[in-house]
Legacy VTK file of the C-alpha trace (Angstrom):
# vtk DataFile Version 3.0
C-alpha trace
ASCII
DATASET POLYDATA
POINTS 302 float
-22.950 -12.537 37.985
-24.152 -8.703 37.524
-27.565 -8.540 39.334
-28.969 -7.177 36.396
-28.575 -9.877 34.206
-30.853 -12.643 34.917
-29.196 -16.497 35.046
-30.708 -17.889 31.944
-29.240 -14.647 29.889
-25.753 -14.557 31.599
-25.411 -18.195 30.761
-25.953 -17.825 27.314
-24.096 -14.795 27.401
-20.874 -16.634 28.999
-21.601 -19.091 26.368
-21.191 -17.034 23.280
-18.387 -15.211 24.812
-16.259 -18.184 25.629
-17.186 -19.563 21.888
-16.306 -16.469 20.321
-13.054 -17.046 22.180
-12.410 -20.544 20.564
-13.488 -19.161 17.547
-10.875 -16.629 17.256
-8.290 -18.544 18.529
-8.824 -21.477 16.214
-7.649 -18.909 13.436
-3.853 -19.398 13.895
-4.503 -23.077 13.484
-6.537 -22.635 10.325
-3.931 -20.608 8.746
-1.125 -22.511 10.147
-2.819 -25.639 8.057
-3.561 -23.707 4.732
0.540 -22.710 4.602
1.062 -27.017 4.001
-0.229 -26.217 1.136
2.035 -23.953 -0.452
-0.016 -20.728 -0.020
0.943 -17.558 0.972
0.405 -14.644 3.828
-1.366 -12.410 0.731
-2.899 -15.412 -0.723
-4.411 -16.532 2.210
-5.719 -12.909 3.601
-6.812 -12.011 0.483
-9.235 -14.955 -0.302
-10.079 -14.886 3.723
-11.413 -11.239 3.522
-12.868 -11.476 0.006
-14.934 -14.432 1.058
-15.764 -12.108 4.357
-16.520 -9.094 2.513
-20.278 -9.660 1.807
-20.999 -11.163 5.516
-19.798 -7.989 6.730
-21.495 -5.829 4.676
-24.679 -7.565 5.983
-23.791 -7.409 9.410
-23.255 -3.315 8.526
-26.636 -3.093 6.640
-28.011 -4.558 10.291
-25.951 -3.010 12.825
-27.953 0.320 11.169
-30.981 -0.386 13.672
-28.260 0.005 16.566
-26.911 3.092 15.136
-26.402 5.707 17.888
-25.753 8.638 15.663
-25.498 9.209 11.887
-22.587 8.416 10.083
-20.785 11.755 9.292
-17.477 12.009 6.577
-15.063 12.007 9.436
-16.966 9.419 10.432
-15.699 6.766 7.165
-12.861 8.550 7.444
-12.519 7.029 10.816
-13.700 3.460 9.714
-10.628 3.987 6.898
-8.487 4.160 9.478
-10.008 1.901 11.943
-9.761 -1.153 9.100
-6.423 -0.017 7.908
-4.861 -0.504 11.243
-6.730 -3.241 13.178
-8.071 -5.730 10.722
-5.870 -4.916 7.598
-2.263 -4.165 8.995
-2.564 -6.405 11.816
-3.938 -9.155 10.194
-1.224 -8.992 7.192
1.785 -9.152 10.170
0.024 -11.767 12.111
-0.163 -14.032 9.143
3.235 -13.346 8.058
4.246 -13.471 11.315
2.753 -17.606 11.634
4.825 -18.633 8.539
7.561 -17.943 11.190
6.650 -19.459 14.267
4.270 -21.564 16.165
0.380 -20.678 16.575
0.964 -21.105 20.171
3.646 -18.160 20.599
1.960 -15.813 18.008
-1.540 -16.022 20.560
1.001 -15.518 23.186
2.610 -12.490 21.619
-0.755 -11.163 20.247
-2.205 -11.306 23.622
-0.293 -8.379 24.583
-2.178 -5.809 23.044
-4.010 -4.668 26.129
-0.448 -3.574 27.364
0.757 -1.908 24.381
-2.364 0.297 24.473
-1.982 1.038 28.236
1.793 1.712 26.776
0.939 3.993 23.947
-1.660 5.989 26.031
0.990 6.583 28.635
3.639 7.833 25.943
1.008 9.822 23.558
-1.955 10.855 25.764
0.170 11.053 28.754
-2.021 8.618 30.890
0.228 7.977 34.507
0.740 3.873 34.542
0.236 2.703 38.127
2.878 0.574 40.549
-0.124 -2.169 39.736
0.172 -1.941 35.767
3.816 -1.993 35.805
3.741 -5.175 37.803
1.207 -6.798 35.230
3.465 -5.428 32.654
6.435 -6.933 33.831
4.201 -10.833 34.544
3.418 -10.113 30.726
7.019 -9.989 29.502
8.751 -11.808 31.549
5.708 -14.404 29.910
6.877 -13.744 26.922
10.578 -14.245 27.298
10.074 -18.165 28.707
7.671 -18.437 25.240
10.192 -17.508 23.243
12.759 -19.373 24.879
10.566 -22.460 24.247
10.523 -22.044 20.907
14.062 -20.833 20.341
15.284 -24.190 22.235
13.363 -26.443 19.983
14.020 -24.388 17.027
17.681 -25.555 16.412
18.920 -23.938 13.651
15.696 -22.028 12.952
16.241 -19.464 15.736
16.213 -16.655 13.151
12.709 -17.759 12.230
11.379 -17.508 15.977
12.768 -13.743 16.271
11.455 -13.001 12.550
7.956 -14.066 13.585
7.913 -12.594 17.097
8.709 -9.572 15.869
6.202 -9.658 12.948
3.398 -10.407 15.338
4.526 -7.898 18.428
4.005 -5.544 15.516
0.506 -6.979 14.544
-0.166 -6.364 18.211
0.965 -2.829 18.362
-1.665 -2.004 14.757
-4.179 -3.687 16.864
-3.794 -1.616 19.733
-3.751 1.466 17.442
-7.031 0.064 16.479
-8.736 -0.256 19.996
-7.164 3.353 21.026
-8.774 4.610 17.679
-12.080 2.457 18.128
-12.432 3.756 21.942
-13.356 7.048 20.521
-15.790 6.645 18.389
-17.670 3.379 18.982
-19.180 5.398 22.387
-21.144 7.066 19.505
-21.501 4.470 16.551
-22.260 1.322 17.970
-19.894 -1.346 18.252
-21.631 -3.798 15.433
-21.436 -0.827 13.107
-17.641 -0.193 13.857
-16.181 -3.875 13.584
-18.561 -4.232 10.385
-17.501 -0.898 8.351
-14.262 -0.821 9.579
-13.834 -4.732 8.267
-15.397 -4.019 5.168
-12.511 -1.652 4.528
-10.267 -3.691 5.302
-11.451 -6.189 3.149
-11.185 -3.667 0.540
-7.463 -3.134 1.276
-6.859 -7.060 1.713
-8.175 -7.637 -1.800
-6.614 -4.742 -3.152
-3.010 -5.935 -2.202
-4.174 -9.264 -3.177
-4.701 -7.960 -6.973
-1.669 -6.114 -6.802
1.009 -8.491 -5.873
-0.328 -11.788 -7.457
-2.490 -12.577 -10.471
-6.381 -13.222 -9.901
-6.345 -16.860 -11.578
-3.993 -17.337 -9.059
-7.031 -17.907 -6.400
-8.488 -20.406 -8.966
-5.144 -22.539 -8.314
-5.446 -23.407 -4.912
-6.350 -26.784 -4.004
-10.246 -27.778 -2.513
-8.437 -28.184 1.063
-7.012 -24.343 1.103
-10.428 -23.658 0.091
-12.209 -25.481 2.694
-9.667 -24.190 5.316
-10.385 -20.665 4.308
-14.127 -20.650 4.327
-14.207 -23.067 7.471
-11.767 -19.696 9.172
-14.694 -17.091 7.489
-17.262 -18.902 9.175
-15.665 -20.116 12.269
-13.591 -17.397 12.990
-13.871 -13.799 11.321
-17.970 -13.483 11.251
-19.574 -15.837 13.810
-16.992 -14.625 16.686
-17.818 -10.999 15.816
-21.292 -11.831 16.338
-21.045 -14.124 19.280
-18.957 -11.644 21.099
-21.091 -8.504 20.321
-24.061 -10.623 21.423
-22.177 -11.811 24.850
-21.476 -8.281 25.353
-25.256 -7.204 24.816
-26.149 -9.647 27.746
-23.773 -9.257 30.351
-21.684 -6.697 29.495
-17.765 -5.860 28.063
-16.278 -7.082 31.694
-17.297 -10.733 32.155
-16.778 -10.826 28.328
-13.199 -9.713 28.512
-12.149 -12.076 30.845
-13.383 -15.043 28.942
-11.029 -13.730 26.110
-8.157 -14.505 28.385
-8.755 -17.904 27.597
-7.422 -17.765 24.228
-3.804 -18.024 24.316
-4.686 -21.537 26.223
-6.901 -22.774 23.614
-4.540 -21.917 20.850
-1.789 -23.588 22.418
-4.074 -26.555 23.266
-5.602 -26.616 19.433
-1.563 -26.258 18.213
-0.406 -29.415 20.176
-3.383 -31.456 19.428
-3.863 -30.082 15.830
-0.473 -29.337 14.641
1.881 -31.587 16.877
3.630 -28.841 17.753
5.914 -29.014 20.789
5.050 -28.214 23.811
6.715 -27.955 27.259
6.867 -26.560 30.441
8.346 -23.216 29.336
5.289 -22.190 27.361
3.324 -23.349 29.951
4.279 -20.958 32.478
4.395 -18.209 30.009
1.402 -18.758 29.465
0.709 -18.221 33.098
2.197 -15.422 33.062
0.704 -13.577 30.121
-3.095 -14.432 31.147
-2.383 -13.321 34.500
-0.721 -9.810 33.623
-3.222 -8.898 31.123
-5.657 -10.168 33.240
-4.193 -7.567 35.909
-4.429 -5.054 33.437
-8.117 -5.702 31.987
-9.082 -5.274 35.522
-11.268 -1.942 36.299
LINES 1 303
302 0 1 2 3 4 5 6 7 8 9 10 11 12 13 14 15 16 17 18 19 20 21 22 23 24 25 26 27 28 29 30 31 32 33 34 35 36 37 38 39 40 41 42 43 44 45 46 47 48 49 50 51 52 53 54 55 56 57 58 59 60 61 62 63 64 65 66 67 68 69 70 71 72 73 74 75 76 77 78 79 80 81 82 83 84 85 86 87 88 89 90 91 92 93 94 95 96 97 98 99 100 101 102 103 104 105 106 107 108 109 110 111 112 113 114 115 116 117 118 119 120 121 122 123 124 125 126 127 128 129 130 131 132 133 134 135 136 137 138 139 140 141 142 143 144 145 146 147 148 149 150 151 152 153 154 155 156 157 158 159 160 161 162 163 164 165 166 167 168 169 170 171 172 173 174 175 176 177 178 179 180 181 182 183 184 185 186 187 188 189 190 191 192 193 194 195 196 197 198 199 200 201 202 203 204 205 206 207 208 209 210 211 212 213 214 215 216 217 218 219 220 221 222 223 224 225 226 227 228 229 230 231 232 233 234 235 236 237 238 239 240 241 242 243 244 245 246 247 248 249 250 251 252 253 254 255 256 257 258 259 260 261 262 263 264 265 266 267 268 269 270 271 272 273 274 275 276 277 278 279 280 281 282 283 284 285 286 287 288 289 290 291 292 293 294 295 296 297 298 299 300 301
């Protein structure tokens, strides 16, 4: 515990952070249910963010009393951007991605966004990678590779479907590390709240927008009261009280101890999948799982 921080607060503070971290991981699980009902990836993101949409334009309205600096033009333009490629794009590949595979290997998969931004850096912004991150890099894969072969060997003739959705999520992962690379240079200045709230509203706008495009609006109005209920259980539960929770958790004790409660995600997924979902589960997965946390846990290190 920081010295800082006094106990009381850094409990709470652990407290929201690990709940934000159940919160987000239940997501795969709510989605994962809605698809038994004959839904869709656009279907389901669409409703999801158009339900969302007014919490976080509340949440913006608020995160105005934390505001660092004024918003500028480049400033939306960066928000544009920001909920095009982290909350919009990555979010649209992660649920097509589930109708593929099991929530357990998409957290997996998704998990490995703090390596594809240490990745990207290195190729783009020429940042050296250390002997250290290439070790964690090669804990995360190698992770990876017994998930996948989990899946694949109780896939049977499915295997197509395990490499469809792996690669539909790796590629959620890689938007979502666009995102953070994007995000690390201007939330210094704007405020974290203020970011994940304007740059969500915007992609709400875009989720809506291919929503409207690609399927008629009555079509929302067919769903059953279960896709409903799943869907605003997921807005609560797991888009808006998480990005509170988390923001608050970081308030208290700080972005560290917060980031190494989110490593407990891909075990709570795959917990929440088996219990939840009855979806297999074997040794495998486990130590991928092992593997993952403790790379990216290598890499989240300072």
């Amino acid at each position: 515990m920081p010295r800082s921080v006094p106990a009381s607060n850094y409990k709470i503070g652990i407290l929201f952070a690990l709940l934000g971290a159940v919160g987000f991981s239940f997501k795969a699980i709510l989605v994962k249910l809605a698809y038994r009902y004959g839904v869709d990836a656009e279907t389901v993101l669409g409703m999801r963010m158009g339900l969302a949409l007014p919490c976080y334009l509340l949440i913006g309205l608020f995160a105005r009393q934390e505001q660092r600096a004024p918003m500028q033009g480049r400033d939306w333009l960066w928000m544009v951007w920001l909920g095009f490629t982290g909350y919009y794009l990555s979010s649209y590949l992660d649920f097509l991605g589930l109708d593929h595979i099991s929530a357990g290997l998409e957290r997996l998969i998704l998990f490995l966004y703090p390596t594809l931004v240490i990745v990207i850096s290195a190729l783009f912004l020429k940042k050296p990678i250390t002997l250290k991150t290439l070790a964690a890099l090669a804990l995360c894969y190698a992770g990876i590779a017994l998930a996948v072969g989990h899946d694949l060997s109780v896939s049977g003739d499915a295997a197509h479907e395990v490499w469809i959705g792996s690669a539909l999520v790796f590629a959620a992962a890689i938007a979502y590390a666009l995102y953070l690379i994007g995000n690390g240079i201007v939330v210094g200045r704007l405020g974290s709240l203020q970011v994940t709230a304007w740059a969500s509203s915007f992609a709400c706008v875009f989720s809506i927008a291919q929503f409207l495009a690609l399927r008629p609006l009555d079509s929302i109005f067919a769903q059953p009261w279960q896709v409903w209920a799943i869907l605003l259980v997921m807005v609560a539960v797991s888009t808006v009280a998480p990005v509170w929770m988390v923001s608050e958790a970081i308030r208290r004790i700080g972005a560290g101890p917060v980031s190494m409660t989110s490593t407990m995600g891909p075990v709570i997924t795959i917990a929440l999948g088996w219990v939840i979902l009855a979806e297999p589960f074997g040794w495998n997965q486990f130590f991928g799982a092992v593997l993952v946390i403790g790379g990216v846990w290598l890499v989240s290190r300072r």
